[in-house]
C-alpha positions as CSV (number, residue, x, y, z in Angstrom):
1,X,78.8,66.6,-173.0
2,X,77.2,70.2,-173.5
3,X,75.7,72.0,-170.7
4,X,72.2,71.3,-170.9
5,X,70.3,74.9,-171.1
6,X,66.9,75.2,-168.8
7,X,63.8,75.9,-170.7
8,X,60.1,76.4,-169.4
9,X,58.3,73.1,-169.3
10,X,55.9,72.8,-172.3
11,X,53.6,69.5,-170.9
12,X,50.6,70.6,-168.9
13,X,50.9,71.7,-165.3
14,X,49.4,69.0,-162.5
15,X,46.6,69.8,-160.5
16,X,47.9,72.2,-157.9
17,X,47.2,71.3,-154.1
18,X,44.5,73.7,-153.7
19,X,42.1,71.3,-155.5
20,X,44.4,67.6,-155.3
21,X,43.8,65.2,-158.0
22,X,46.5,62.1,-157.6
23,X,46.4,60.6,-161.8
24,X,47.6,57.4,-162.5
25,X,50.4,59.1,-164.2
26,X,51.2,60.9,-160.6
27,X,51.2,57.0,-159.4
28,X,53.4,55.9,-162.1
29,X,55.8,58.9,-161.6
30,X,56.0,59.1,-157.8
31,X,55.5,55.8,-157.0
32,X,58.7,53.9,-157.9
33,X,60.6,56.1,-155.6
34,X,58.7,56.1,-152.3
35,X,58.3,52.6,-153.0
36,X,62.5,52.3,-153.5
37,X,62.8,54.1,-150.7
38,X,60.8,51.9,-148.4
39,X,62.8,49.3,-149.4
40,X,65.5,50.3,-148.9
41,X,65.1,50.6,-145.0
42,X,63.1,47.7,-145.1
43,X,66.2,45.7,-147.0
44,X,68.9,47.2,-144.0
45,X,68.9,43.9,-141.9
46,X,70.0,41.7,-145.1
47,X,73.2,43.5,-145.2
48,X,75.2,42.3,-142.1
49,X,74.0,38.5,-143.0
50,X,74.7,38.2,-146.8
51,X,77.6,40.7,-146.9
52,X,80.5,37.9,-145.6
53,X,78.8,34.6,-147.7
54,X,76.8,36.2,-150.4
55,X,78.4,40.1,-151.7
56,X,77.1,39.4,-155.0
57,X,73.3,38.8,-153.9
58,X,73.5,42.0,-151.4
59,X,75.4,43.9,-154.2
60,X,72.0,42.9,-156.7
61,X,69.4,43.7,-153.8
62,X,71.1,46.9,-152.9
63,X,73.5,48.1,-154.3
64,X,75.7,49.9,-150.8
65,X,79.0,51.0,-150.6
66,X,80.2,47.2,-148.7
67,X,79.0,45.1,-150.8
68,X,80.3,46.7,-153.9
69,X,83.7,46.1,-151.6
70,X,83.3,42.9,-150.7
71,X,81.8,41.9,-153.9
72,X,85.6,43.5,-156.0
73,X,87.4,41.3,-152.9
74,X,86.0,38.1,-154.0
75,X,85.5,38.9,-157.6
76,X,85.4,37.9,-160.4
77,X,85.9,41.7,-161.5
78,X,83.6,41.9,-164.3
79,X,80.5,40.1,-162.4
80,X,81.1,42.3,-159.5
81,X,80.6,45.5,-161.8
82,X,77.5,44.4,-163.9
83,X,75.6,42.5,-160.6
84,X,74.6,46.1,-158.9
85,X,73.4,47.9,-161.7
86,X,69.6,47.1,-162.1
87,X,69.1,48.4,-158.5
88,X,71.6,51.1,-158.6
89,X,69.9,52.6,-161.6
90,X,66.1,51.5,-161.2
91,X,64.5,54.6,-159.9
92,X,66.8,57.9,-161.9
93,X,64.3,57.6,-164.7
94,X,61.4,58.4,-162.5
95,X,63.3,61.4,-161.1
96,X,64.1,62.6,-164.5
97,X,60.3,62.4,-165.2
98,X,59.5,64.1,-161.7
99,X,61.6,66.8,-162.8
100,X,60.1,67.2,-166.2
101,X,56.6,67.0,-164.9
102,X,56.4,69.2,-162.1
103,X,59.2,71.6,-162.5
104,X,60.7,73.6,-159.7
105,X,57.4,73.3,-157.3
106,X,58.9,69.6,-156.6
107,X,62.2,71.3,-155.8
108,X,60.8,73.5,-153.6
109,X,59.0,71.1,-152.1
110,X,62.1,69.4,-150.9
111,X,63.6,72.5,-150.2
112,X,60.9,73.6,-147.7
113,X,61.6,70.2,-145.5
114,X,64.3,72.0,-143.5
115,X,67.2,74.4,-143.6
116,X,69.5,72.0,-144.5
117,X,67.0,70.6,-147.8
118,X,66.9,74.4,-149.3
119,X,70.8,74.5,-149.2
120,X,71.1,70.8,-150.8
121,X,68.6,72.0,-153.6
122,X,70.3,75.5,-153.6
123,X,73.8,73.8,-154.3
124,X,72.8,71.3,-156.5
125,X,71.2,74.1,-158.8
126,X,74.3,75.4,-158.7
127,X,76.2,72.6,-159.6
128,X,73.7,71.7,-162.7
129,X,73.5,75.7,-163.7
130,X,77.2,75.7,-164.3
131,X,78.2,71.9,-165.7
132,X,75.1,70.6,-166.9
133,X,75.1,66.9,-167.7
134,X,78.7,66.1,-166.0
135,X,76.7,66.7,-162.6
136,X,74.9,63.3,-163.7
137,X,77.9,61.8,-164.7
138,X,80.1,62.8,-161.5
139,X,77.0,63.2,-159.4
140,X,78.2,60.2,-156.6
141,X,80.9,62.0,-156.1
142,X,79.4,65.5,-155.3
143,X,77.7,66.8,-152.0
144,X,74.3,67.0,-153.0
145,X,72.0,64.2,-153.3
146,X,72.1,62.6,-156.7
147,X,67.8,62.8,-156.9
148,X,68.0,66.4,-156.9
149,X,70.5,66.7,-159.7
150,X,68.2,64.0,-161.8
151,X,65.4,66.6,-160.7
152,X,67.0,69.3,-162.1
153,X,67.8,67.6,-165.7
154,X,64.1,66.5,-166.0
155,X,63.1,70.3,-165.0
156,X,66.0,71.8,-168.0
157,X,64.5,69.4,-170.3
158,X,67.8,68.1,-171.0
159,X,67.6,65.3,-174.1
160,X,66.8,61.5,-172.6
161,X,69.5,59.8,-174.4
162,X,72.2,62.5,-173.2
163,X,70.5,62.3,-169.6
164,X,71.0,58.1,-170.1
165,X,74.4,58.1,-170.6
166,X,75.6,60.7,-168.4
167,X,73.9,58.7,-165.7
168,X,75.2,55.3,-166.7
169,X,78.7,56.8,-166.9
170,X,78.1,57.8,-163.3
171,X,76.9,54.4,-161.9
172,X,79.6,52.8,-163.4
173,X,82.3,54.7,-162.4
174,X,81.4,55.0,-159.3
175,X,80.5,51.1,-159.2
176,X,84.2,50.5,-160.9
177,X,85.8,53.0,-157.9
178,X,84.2,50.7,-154.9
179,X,84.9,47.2,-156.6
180,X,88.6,47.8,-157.6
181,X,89.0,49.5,-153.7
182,X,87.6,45.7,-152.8
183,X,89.8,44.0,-155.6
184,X,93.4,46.0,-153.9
185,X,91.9,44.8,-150.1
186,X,91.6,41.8,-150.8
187,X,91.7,39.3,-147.6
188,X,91.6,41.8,-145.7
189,X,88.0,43.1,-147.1
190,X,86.6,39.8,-147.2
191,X,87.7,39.4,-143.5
192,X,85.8,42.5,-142.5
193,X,82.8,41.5,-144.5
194,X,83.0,37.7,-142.7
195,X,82.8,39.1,-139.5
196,X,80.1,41.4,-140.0
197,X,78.2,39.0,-141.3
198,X,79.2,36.6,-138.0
199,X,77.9,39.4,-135.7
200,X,75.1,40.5,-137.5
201,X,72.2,39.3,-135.2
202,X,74.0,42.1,-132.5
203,X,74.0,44.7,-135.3
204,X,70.9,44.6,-136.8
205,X,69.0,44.7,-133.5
206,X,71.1,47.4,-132.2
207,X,70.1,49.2,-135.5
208,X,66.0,48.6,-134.7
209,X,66.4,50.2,-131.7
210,X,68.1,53.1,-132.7
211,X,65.3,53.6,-135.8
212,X,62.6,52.5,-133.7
213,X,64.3,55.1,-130.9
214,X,64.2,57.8,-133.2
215,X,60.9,57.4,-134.3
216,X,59.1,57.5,-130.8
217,X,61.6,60.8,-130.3
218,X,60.4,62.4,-133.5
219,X,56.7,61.2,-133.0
220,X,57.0,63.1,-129.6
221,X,58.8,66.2,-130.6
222,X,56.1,66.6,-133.5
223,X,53.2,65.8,-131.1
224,X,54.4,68.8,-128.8
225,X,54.9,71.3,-131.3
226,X,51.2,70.0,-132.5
227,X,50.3,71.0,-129.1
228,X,51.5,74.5,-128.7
């Protein structure tokens, strides 16, 4: 795959904060991902309760790390590999688009959230900068999150169909990785995924606390510093 080369965006800037205007193409470009990511706090609790009878179903609805495992322990191979895909690859378009539509000002947007967001967005510049469209293709495997890298090939304008397959050969290497790790535990995956799932009422209310926890703690810490 060639490095793809950045070039200033040609389509017309979006309004600019001072004067706001959200477009339904704004909606249709932003959307899909706040919504995904909603869900995908919202969808937490199913793991620990479909992950020992049902890997397959949680793989579908969510695509995580365990129930790619525990899907490759119970197989079959090849429905464990195709099941996760959908939701594994719903929202990269619209990240692509982001990136293509507003250019670095939604980089630095994310790169003003804290110290820790400006280095992410910092290295995965790097990253893109020096490899181009194998940062799609390896991008699960690298330390930056794979958003910012789809960011960064909608912002260098790289070619859709080369940005397509570099991500599919991503998702399914990664997915191919997780399910064969399953497929060599055997028993002794599906074991771990049976008794998640058997204490899952524990886990999953021990997991609203802590969010619920840290929610009231960040509410407070921002109401102070409101304050002062």
């Amino acid at each position: 795959m060639e490095e793809a080369a950045r070039a200033p965006s040609s389509e017309p800037a979006p309004p600019q904060p001072g004067g706001l205007t959200i477009t339904r193409t704004d909606v249709a470009c932003l959307g899909p991902p706040f919504v995904m990511a909603i869900y995908a706090w919202a969808s937490i609790p199913l793991g620990p309760w479909l992950i020992g009878p049902h890997p397959f179903l949680l793989s579908a609805l969510r695509g995580s790390i365990s129930a790619l495992i525990a899907s490759g322990a119970k197989g079959p191979i090849w429905l464990a590999m195709i099941t996760p895909i959908p939701i594994m690859v719903a929202v990269d378009p619209f990240y692509y688009w982001a990136g293509r539509r507003y250019g670095r000002r939604i980089l630095e947007h994310y790169a003003r959230q804290s110290p820790r967001s400006q280095r992410l967005v910092a290295r995965g510049e790097r990253f893109f900068a020096r490899w181009g469209a194998w940062t799609i293709a390896f991008g699960y495997f690298l330390p930056v999150p794979n958003l910012l890298l789809y960011i960064a090939a909608g912002e260098a304008r790289m070619p859709i169909p080369l940005f397509a397959a570099a991500d599919a050969l991503g998702t399914l290497s990664w997915i191919g990785l997780l399910v064969c790790l399953g497929w060599a535990l055997g028993s002794r995956a599906t074991s771990i995924a049976d008794n998640i799932s058997h204490y899952g009422l524990w886990f999953t209310g021990a997991l609203v606390v802590l969010v619920l926890g840290f929610a009231v703690v960040r509410g407070v810490r921002t109401a102070r510093s409101m304050g002062e």
